[in-house]
Structures are given as structure tokens and as C-alpha cells.
ChimeraX commands (.cxc) that place a marker at each C-alpha (Angstrom):
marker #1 position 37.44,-19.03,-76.21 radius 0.5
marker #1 position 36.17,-21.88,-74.87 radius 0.5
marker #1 position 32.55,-22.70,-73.52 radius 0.5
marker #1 position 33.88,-23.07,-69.74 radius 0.5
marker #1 position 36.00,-19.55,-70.19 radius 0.5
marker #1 position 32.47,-17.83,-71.20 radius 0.5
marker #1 position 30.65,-19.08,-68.61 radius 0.5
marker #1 position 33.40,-18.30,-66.04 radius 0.5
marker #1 position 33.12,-14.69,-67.31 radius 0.5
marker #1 position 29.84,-14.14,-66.81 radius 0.5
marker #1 position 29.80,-16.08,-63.79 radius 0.5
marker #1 position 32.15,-13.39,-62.65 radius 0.5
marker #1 position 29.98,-10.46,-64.28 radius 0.5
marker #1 position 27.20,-11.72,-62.51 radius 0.5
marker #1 position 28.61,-12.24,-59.17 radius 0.5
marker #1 position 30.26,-8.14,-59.89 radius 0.5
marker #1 position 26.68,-6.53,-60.56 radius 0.5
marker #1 position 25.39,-9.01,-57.27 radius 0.5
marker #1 position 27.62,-7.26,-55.30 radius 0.5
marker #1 position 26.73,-3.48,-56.74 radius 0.5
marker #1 position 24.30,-1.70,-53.98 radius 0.5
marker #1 position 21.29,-1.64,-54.70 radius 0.5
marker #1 position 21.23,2.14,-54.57 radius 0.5
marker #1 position 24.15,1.50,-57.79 radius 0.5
marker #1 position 21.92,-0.41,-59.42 radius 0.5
marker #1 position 19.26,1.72,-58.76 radius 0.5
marker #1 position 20.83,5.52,-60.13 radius 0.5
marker #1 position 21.06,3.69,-63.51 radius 0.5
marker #1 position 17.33,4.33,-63.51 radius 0.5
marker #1 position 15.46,7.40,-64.18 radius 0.5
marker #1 position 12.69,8.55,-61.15 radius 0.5
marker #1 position 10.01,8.44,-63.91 radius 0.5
marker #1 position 11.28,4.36,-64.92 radius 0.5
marker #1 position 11.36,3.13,-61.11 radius 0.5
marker #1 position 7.67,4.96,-60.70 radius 0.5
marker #1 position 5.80,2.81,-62.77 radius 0.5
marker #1 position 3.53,0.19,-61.53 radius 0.5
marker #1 position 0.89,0.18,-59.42 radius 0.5
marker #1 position 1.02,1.57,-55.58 radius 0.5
marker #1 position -1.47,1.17,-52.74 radius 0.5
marker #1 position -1.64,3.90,-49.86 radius 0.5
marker #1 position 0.20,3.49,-46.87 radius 0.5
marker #1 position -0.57,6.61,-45.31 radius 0.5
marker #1 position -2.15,10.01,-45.91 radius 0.5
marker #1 position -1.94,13.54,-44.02 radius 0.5
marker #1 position -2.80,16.92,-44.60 radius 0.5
marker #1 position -1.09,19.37,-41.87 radius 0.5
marker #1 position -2.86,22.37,-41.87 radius 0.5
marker #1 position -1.17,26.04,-41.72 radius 0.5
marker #1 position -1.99,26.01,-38.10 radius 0.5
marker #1 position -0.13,22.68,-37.45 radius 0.5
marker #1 position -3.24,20.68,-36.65 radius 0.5
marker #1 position -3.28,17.48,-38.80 radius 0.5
marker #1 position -6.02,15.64,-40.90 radius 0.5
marker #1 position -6.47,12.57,-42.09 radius 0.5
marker #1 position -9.18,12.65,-44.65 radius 0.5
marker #1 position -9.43,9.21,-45.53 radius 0.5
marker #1 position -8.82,7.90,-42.62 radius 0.5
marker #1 position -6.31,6.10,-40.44 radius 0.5
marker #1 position -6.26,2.97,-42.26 radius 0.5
marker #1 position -7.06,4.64,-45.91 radius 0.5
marker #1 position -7.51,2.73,-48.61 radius 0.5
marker #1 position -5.65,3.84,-52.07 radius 0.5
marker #1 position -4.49,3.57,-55.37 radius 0.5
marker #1 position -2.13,5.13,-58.30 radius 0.5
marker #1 position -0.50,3.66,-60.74 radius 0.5
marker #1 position 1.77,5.18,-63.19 radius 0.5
marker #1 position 2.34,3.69,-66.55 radius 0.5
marker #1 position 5.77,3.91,-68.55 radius 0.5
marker #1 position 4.03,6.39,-71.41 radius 0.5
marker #1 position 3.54,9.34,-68.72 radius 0.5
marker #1 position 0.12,8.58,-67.54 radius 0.5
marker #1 position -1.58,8.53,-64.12 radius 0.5
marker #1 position -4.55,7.36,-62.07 radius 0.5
marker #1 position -5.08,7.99,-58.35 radius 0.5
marker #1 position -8.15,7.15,-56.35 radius 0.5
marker #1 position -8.43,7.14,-52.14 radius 0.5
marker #1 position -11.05,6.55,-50.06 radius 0.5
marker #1 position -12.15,6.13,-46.37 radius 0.5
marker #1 position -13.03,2.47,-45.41 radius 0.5
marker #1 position -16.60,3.88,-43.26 radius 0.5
marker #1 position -17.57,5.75,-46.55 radius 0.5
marker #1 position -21.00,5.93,-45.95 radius 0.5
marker #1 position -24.02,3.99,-48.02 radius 0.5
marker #1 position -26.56,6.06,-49.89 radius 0.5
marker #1 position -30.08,5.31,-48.64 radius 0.5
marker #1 position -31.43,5.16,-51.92 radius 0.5
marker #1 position -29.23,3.28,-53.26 radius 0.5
marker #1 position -28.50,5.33,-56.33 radius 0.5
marker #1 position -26.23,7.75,-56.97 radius 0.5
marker #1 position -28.48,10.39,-58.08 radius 0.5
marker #1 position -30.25,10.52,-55.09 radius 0.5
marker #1 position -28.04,10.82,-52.28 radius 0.5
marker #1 position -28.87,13.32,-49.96 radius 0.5
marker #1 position -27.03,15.95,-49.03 radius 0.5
marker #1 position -25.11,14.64,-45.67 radius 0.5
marker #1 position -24.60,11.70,-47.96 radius 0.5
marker #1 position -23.07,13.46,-50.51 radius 0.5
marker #1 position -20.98,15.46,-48.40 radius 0.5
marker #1 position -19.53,12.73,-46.15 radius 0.5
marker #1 position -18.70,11.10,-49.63 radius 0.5
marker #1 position -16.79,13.94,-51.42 radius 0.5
marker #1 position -15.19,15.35,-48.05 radius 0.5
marker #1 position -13.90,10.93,-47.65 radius 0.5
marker #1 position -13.05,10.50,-51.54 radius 0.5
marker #1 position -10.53,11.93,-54.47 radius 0.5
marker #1 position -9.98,10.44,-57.31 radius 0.5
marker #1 position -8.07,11.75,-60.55 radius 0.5
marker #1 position -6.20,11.15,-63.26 radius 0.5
marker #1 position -3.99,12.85,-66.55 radius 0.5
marker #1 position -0.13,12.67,-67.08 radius 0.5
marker #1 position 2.82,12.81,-65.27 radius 0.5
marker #1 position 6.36,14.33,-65.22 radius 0.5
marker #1 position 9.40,13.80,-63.14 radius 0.5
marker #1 position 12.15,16.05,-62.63 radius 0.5
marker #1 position 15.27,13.60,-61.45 radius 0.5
marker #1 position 17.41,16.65,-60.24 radius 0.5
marker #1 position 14.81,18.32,-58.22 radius 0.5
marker #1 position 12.79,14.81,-57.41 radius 0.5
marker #1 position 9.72,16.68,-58.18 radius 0.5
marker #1 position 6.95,15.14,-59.58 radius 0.5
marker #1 position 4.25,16.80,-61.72 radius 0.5
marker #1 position 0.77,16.11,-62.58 radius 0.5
marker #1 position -1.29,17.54,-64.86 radius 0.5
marker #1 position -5.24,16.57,-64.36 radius 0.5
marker #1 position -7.14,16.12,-67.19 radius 0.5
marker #1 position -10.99,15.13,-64.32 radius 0.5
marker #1 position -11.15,14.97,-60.57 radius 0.5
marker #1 position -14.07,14.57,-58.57 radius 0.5
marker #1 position -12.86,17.35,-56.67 radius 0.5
marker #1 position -13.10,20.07,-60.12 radius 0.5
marker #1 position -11.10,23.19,-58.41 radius 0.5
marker #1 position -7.39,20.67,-58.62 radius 0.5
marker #1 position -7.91,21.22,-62.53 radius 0.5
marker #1 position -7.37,25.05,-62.45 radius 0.5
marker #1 position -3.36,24.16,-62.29 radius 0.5
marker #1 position -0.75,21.61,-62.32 radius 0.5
marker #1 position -0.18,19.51,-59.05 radius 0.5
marker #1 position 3.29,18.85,-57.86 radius 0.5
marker #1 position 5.09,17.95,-55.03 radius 0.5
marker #1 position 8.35,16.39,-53.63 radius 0.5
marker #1 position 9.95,13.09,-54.24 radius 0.5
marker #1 position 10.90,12.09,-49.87 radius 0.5
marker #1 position 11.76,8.86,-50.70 radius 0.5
marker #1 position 11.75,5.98,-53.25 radius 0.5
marker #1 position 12.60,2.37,-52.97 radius 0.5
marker #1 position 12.01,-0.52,-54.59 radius 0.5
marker #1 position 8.90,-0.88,-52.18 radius 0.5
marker #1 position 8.24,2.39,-51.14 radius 0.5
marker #1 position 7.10,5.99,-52.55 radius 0.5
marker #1 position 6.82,9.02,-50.29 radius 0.5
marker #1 position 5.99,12.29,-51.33 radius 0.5
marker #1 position 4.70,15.75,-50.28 radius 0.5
marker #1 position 2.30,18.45,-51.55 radius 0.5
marker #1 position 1.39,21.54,-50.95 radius 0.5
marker #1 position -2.54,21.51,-50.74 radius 0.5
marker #1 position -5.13,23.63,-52.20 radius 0.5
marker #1 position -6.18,24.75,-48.90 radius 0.5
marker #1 position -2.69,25.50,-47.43 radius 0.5
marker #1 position -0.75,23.62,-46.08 radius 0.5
marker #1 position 1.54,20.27,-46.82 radius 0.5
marker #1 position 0.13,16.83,-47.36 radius 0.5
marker #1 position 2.56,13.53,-46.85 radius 0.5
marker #1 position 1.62,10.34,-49.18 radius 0.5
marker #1 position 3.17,6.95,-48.47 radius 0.5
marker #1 position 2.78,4.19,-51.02 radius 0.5
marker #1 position 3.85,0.49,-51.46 radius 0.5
marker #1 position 3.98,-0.88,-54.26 radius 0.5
marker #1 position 1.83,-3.51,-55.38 radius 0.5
marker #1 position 2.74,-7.09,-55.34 radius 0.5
marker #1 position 2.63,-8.79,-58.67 radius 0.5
marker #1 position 1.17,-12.66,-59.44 radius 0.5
marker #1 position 3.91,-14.65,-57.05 radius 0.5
marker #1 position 3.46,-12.08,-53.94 radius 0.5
marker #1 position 6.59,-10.40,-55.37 radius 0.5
marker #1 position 6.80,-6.68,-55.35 radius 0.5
marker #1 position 7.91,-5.36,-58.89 radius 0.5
marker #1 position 11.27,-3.97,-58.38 radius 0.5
marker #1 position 12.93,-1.98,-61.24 radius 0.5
marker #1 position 16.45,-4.25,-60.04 radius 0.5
marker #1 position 14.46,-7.60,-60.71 radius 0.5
marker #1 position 16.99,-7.45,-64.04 radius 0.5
marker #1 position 19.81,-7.68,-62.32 radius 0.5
marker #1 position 20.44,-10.60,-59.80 radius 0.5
marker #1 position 21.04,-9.51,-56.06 radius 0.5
marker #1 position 23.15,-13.24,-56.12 radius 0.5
marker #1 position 24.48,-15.64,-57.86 radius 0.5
marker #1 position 24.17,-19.24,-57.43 radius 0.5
marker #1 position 25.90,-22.07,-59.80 radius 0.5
marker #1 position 22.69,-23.51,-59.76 radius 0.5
marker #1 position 21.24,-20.66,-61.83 radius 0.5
marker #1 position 23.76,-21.57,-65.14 radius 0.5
marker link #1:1,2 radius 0.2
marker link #1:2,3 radius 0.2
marker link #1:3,4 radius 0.2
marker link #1:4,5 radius 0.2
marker link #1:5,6 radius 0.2
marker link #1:6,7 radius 0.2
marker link #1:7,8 radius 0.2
marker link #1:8,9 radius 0.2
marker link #1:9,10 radius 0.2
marker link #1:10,11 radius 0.2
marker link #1:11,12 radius 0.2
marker link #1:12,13 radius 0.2
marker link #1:13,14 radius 0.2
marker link #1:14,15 radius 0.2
marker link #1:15,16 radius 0.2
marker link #1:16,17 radius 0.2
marker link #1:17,18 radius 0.2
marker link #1:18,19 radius 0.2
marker link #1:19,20 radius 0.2
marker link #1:20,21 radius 0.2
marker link #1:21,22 radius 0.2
marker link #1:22,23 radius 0.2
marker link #1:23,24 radius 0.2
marker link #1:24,25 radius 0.2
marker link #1:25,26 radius 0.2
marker link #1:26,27 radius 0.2
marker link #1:27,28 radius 0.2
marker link #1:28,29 radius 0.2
marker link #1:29,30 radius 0.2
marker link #1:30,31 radius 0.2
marker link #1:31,32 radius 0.2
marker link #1:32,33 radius 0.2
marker link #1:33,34 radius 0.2
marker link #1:34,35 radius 0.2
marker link #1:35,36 radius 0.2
marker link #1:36,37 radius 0.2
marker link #1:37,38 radius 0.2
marker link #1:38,39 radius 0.2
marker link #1:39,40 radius 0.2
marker link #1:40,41 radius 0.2
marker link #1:41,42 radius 0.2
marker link #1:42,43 radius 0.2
marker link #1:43,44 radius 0.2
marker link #1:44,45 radius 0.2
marker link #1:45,46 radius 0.2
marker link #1:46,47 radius 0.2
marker link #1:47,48 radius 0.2
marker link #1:48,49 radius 0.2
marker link #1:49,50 radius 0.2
marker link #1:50,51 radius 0.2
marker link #1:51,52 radius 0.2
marker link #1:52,53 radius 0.2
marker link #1:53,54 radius 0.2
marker link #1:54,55 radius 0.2
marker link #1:55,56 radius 0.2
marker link #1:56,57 radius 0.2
marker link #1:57,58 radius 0.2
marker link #1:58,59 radius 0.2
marker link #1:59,60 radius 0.2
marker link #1:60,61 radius 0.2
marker link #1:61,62 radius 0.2
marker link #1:62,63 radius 0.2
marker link #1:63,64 radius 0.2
marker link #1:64,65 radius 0.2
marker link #1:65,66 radius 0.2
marker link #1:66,67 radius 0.2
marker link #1:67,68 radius 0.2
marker link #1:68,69 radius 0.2
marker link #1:69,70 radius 0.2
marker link #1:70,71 radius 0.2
marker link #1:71,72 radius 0.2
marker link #1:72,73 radius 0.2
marker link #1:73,74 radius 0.2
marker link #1:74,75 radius 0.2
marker link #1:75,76 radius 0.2
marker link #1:76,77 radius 0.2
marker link #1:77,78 radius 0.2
marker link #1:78,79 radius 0.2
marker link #1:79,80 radius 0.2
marker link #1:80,81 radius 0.2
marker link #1:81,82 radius 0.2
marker link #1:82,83 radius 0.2
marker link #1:83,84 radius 0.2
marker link #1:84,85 radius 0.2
marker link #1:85,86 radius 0.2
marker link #1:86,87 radius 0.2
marker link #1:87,88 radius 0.2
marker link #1:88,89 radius 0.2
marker link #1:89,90 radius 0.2
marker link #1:90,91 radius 0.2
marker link #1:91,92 radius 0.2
marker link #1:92,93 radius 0.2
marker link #1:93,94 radius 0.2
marker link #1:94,95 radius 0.2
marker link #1:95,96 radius 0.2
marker link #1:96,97 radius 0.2
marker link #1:97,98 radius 0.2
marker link #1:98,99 radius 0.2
marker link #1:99,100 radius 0.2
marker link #1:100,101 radius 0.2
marker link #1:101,102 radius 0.2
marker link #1:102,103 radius 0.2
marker link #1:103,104 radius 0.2
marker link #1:104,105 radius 0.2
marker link #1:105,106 radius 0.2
marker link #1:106,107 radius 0.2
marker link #1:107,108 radius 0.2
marker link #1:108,109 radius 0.2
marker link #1:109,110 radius 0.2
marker link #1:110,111 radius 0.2
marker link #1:111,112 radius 0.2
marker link #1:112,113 radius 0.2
marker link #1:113,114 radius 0.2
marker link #1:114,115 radius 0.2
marker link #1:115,116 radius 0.2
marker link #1:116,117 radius 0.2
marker link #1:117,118 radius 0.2
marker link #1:118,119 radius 0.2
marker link #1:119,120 radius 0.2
marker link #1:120,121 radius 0.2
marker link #1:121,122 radius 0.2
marker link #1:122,123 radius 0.2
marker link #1:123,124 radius 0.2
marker link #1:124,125 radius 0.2
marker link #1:125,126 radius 0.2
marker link #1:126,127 radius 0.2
marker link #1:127,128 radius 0.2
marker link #1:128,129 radius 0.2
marker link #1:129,130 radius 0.2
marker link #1:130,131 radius 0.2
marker link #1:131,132 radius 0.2
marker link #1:132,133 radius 0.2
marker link #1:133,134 radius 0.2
marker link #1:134,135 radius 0.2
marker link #1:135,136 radius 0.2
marker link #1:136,137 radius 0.2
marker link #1:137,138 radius 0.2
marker link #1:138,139 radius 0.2
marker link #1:139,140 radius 0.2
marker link #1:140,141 radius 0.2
marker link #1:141,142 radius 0.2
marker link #1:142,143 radius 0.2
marker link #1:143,144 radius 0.2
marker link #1:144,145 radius 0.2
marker link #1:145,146 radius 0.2
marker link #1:146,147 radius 0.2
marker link #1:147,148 radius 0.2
marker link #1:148,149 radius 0.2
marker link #1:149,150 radius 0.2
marker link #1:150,151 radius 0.2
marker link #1:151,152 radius 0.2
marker link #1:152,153 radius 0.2
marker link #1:153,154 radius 0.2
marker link #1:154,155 radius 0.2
marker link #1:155,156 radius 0.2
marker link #1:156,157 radius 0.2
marker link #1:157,158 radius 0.2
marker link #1:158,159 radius 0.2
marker link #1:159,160 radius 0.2
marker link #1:160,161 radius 0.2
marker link #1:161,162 radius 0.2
marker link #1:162,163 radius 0.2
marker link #1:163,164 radius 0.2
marker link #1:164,165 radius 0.2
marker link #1:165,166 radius 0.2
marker link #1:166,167 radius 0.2
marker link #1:167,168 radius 0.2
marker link #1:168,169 radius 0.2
marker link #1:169,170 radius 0.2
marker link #1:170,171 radius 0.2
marker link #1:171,172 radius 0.2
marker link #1:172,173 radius 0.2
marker link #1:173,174 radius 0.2
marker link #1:174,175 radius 0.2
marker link #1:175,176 radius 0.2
marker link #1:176,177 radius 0.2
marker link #1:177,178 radius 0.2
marker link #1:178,179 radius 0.2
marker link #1:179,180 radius 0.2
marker link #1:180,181 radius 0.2
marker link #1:181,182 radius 0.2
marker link #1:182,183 radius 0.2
marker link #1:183,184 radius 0.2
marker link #1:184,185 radius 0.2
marker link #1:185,186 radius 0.2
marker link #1:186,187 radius 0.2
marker link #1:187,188 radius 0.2
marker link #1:188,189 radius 0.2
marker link #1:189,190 radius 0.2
marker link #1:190,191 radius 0.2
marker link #1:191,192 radius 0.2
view
């Protein structure tokens, strides 16, 4: 075989997995493999029992998690008017301080676990700075993942079912990761 017959072949392989859906492309990889990376919140809301709806950290939150390919987590979110602390230490915040802080802040971490049938993800805390989510695994419902975008729901502590919407985080360039970044979406003669 020639060197023009090889590269006509994989021309044509290329221009075969270019034309593939994404969502193709896509099924070849597990829940757990296109989770990892880094997300920032989107959105967060807790709908109460009652059907009233909260947004603890705001309505332009500001958020975290990332989820690394060996099964571990970290999650932080916070309100953007989070109050200062008078004192300006820690230690010494006083109690409407303290409050406003932990009732406008969550942050934990541990490992992770996806089911790909059931899109259910788990999480298993290992310190929150809200203690009572370590008495039992957390888990909740994969709604929807794309390349660029990871929505999923809860059940909360206090009753009731709490949405998250992430986006992933763009990489160096202004690029978002994308698990299909392996595989070329087209195919130029440009790129031989």
C-alpha cells in the first residue's frame, strides 16, 4: 500500500467519525469519564416540600466542583454579598456573622460514584462545613450532561429537591474541555 492509499484511508476514517453525532461519540464514554474536570455553578435551587423555592447562594451564585478521573470530589458555593467579619478574624465573628456565613456557604469534599444505567451520581463526604451531610451518602440524579453542561438533582436534608446547573470550565485557550476533543467534529486537508 502506498503512502497516498493510507492517507486516503484515514482521510476517509476521519471524515466517517466527523460525521458520527456527537451524542455517538459521546455513549462511547462512561458518565464518570465525561464528569471530570472542573465545573462552575450556573444555577442553584432548593424547592421546599411546600413548593416555595430558595436560593441559598444567591441568584448569581458563585461555585465550584471538580471531579478528578481517580473518583474524587471537591465542591464549594457561596453567595457573592457574603458578609465581612468585623474583626477581621475568623475566630471572632459574631454570631449574625457567623450565621449569615454558614446559612450563604457549603463546601465539601470525598469520592464519587456514577451509576451509567440509573445516571445517579453518589458522593460519599469525607468534611463539610455543614457536619450533619456526613451522617450518609449524598446522591442525586444525572438531568443532563453535555460537553458544556451538568445538571443534576438532590433530595435535601431538609426535604425537598435541589436543581444544580454547572458549566464546565474553560481550559488555557478559552476552550471548554470536551471529552470528544479526541475525535475531530471535521476534517480539513489542511489538517494532513
Amino acid at each position: 500500500m502506498n503512502r497516498g492509499s493510507v492517507l486516503s484511508i484515514s482521510a476517509m476514517m476521519m471524515l466517517g467519525l466527523a460525521a458520527l453525532p456527537n451524542s455517538a461519540i459521546s455513549q462511547q464514554w462512561s458518565l464518570k469519564d465525561q464528569l471530570v474536570g472542573t465545573w462552575t455553578l450556573a444555577s442553584w435551587e432548593h424547592v421546599l416540600p411546600n413548593g416555595s423555592k430558595v436560593q441559598s447562594y444567591g441568584t448569581n451564585p458563585k461555585g465550584i466542583v471538580v471531579f478528578d478521573a481517580k473518583g474524587r470530589f471537591f465542591l464549594m458555593f457561596a453567595r457573592l454579598d457574603l458578609p465581612k467579619i468585623a474583626s477581621n478574624a475568623q475566630g471572632t465573628a459574631t454570631s449574625e456573622e457567623a450565621k449569615d456565613l454558614l446559612a450563604g456557604s457549603i463546601a465539601y469534599f470525598g469520592t464519587y460514584g456514577v451509576n451509567d444505567a440509573d445516571r445517579v451520581i453518589s458522593l460519599r463526604l469525607e468534611a463539610s462545613t455543614f457536619p450533619n451531610q456526613l451522617a450518609s451518602d449524598q446522591s442525586g440524579t444525572i438531568t443532563s450532561l453535555t460537553a458544556d453542561e451538568l445538571q443534576y438533582e438532590m433530595t435535601a436534608l431538609a426535604g425537598g429537591k435541589i436543581s444544580i446547573a454547572l458549566k464546565r470550565e474553560a481550559l488555557g485557550c478559552g476552550r471548554a474541555r470536551d471529552w470528544n476533543a479526541i475525535v475531530p467534529r471535521a476534517f480539513s486537508p489542511h489538517d494532513l
